[in-house]
N, C-alpha and C positions, 0 to 999 in steps of 0.2 A: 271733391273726394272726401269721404268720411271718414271718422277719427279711425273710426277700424281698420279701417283701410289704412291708413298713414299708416298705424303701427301695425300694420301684417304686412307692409311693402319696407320696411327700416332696412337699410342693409346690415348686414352685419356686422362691418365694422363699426356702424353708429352705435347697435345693440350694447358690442363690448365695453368701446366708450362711454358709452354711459354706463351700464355697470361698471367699469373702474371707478369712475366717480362717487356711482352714489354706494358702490360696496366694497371699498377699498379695504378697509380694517375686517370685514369679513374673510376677504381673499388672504387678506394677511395672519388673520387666524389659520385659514385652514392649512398654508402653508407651515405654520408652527407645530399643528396638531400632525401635522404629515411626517416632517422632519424628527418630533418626538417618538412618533410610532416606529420611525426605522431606526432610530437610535437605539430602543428600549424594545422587545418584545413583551415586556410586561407592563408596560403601558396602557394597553389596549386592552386587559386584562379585568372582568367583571368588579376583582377587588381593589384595584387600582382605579377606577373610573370614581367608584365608591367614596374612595378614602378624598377623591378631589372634592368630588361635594361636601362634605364634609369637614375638611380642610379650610376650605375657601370660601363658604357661603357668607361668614359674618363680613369679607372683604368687597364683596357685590350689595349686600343689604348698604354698608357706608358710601359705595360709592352713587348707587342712588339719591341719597341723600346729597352729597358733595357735588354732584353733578347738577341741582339745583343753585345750590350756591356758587360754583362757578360760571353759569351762567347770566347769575345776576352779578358777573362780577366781581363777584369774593370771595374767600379763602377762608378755609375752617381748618387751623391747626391743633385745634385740641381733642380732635374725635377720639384717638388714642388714648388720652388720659380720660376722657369719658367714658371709655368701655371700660375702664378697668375701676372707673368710681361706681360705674351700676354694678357692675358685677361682686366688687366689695360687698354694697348694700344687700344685697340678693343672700349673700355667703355669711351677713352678721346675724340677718333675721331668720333663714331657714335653718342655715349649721350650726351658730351658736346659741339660737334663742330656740329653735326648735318648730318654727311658726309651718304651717303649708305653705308648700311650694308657688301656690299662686299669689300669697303673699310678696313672697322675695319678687316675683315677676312686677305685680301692679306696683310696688315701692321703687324699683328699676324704674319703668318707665315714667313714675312719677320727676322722681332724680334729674331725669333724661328731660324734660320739659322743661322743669327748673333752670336747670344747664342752657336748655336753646333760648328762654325767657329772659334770663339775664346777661348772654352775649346780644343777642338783639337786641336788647335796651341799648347797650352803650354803641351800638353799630349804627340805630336804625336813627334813635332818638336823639343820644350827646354827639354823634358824627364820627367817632373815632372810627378809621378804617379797621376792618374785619381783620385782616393779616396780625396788627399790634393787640388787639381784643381777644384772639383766638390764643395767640405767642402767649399772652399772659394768660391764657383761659389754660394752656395745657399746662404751666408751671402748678398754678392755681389749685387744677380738678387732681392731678399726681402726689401732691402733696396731701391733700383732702382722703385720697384714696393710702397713702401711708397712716395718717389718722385714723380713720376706720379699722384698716386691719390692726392694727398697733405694731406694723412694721412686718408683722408676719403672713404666712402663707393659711387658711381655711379651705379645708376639704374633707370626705367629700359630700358633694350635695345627695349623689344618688336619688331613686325613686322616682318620679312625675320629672322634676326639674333635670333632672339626668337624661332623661329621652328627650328633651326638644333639640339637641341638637345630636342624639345617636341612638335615637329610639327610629320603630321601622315599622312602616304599615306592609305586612305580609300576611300570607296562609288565608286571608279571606275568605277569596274564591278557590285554594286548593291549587294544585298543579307538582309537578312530579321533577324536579331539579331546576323547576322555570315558575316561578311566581306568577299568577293567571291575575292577581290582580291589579300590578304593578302595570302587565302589557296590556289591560284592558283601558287603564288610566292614561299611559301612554297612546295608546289609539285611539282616543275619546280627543283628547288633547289636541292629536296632531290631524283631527279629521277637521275640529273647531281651528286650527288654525289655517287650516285651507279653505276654507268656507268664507273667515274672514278675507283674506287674499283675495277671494272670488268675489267677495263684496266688493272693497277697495277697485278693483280694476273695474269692475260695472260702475264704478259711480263715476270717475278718472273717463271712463268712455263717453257717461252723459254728458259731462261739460266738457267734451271734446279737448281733452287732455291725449298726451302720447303713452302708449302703453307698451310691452313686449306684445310680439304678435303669441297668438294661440297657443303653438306647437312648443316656445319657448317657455311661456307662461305655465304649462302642462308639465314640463319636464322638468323646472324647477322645485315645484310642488312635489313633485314623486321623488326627486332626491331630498329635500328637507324631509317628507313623512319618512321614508326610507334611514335617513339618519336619526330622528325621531325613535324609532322603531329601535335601530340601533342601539341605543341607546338606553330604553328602554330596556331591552334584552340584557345587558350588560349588568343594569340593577336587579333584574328580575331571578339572574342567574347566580349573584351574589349575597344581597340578604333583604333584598325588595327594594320597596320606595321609603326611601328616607323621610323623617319628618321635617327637617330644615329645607329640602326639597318643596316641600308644600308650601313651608310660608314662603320661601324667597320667589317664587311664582306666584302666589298671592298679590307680593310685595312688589310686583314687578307689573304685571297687569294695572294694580291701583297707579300705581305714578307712573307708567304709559297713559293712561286715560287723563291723569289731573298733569303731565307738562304737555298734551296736545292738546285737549279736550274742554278743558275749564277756562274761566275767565282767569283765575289766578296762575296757573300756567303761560297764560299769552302773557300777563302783567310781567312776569318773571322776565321772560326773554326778552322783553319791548323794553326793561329796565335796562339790560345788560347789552342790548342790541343800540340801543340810542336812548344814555338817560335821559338827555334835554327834552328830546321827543316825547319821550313817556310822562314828561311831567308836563308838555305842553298839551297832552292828549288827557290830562286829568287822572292818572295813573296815581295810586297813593303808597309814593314808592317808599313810604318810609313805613308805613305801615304790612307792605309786600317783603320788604328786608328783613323785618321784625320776625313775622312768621317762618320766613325761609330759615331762618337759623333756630327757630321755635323745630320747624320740622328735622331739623337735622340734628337735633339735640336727643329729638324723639327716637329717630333713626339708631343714632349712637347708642343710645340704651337697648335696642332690638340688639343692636351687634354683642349688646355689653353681655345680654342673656345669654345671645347661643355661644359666643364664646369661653364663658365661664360654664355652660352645662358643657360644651364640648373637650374641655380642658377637667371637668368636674372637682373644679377648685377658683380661690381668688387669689388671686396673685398681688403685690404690691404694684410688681414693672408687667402687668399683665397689657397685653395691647400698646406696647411701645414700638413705636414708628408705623403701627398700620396705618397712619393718616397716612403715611407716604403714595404705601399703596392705595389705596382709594383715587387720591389725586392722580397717579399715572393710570388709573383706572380712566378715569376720565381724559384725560388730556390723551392716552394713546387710542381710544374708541370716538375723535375726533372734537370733544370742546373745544373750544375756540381758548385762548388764553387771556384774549380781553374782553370777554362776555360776550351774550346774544347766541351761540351757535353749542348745542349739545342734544346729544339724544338720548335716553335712558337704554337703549338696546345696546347701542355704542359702548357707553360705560359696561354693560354687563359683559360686552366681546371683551371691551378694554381688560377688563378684572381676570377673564378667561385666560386671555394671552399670557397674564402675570403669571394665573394659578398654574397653567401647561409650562410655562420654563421654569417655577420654581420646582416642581413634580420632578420634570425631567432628571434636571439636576441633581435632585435629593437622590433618583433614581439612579443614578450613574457615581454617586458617591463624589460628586465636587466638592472644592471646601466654601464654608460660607462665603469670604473675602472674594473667589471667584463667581461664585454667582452675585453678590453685589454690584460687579463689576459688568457682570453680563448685562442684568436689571438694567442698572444705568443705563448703557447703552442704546439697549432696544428705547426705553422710552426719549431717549434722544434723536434715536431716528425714525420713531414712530410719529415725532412732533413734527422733522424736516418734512416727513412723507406728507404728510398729512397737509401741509402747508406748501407745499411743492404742486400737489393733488389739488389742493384748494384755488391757486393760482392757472392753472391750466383749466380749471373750467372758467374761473372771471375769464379769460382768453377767449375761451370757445364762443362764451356768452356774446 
């Protein structure tokens, strides 16, 4: 029998089973987007979809980052005081000194490399674990970042730096209460993501790998474009395609391709998957550690930008406790907690799930203390689930 065959004869309950598995936290998304949408009628709402992107992007850009580093095992507590130390920098050189805006940007991400430079030093090379190096990295970068502003509040940036995180690519191609360029991009997007899908499962079939059979495979595709579309329509009808939109699919694509596709990606996991291994395979994990917190330094100053255009000001306590989120970004979109097991798609459901309950909430007018409480929760049981889920396939296996 041929693989095709295998997986066009699967019954159906293997089918689901294994989708529960390998798309658990998806299932678990859309039952939150579900539950939000019948809570709220205005949830679903072209300005309200908006306001999430927007919202919520700098929290998905950090968890990409984080989500490398908890895979190698370690813990980055200071990303929060690092947004709010790039975004300082960005706020002294453009608002108070007057310089271009791509100024304040390049000295951001400068800052930002600096920052991942010198926690991977003391991580990678003197040994200290990342959790005590970061602990003192966010007391450290908070303080640095009170320095800078001299305790006060800079605003606003306005002009170029103001649109990267609430400026909009619209009216291009024209259209009449529906943005034709936004749905053009969106169905360019979601044609290229079905095509890759159509690759994967051909290649999955050569090495006689199990696949969904056809009809399953067909119908998946047309509800992802179909939500795609959605979705699409939602910005299109609102105020187009956002520019923080772009980069964080930018940013998402590049490190899907470098944690599956690169050498330094597999280094990553093989560190945090088995470090003994990885150094008995010639893995140069101290040099591999050094960059992951190099990259995530990097990352934190992306977050520090669009959240200081997004907020169009620098704050002293600007980006306090987002490290939290990040971390259940990753950990409820399935990291593992002791390294080796993460996916960047996961992380960005993970951050989704966060962005939909805090939306909701804001939505229905809770009080903070009670959505804190909520928070907690879900990533409590997002961790059982997941490890519950994790345990019933080593069984299956």
């Amino acid at each position: 029998m041929t693989a095709t065959s295998v997986a066009e004869t699967a019954g159906v309950g293997e089918v689901l089973k294994r989708n529960l598995r390998q798309n658990g936290i998806l299932i678990a998304f859309i039952v939150v987007f579900g539950v939000a949408a019948v809570l709220n009628p205005n949830f679903l709402s072209g300005g309200n979809i908006t306001n999430l992107v927007l919202q919520y992007s700098y929290i998905l850009i950090l968890a990409m980052g984080m989500l490398l580093v908890i895979v190698a095992a370690q813990i980055d507590l200071s990303v929060g005081s690092v947004v709010a130390l790039t975004g300082a920098v960005s706020a002294v050189l453009v608002i108070k000194n007057g310089m271009p805006w791509w100024v304040g940007v390049l000295a951001a991400l400068g800052v930002g490399l600096l920052v991942g430079a010198w926690q991977g030093f003391w991580v990678a090379f003197v040994g200290i674990p990342g959790f005590i190096v970061t602990l003192g990295g966010m007391l450290l970068f908070r303080g640095l970042t009170y320095l800078v502003l001299n305790s006060i509040s800079l605003s606003p940036f306005g002009g170029a730096y103001y649109d990267i995180a609430n400026g909009f690519q619209n009216g291009l191609l024209g259209g009449y209460g529906v943005d034709n360029f936004t749905m053009l991009v969106f169905a360019l997007g979601g044609l290229a993501f079905v095509y890759l899908q159509w690759r994967t499962r051909q290649g999955r079939l050569r090495y006689k790998q199990q696949v969904d059979g056809l009809p399953l495979f067909i119908g998946k595709q047309v509800v992802i474009f179909a939500v795609l579309m959605w979705f699409g329509y939602q910005l299109a009808t609102s105020r187009g395609l956002p520019n923080v939109l772009v980069l964080l699919v930018i940013l998402i694509i590049i490190y899907t391709l470098v944690s599956q596709k690169t050498v330094f990606g597999r280094h990553v996991f093989a560190i945090g998957g088995n470090l003994n291994a990885a150094k008995l395979s010639g893995v140069r994990v101290r040099r591999i550690n050094f960059w992951v917190f190099v990259n995530m330094g990097l990352l934190a100053a992306v977050a520090g930008i669009v959240y200081s255009s997004r907020m169009n000001a620098a704050q002293p306590n600007a980006g306090d406790g987002v490290e939290l989120d990040a971390i259940a970004a990753c950990f409820i979109g399935g990291a593992s907690t002791t390294g080796g097991i993460g996916r960047i798609g996961g992380a960005m459901i993970g951050g989704m799930i966060m962005a939909v309950m805090s939306n909701i909430m804001q939505l229905m007018g809770w009080p903070q203390p009670t959505q804190k409480v909520a928070r907690g929760l879900v990533l409590l049981l997002a961790v059982a689930f997941d490890l519950w889920n994790r345990r019933r396939s080593e069984t299956a296996a």
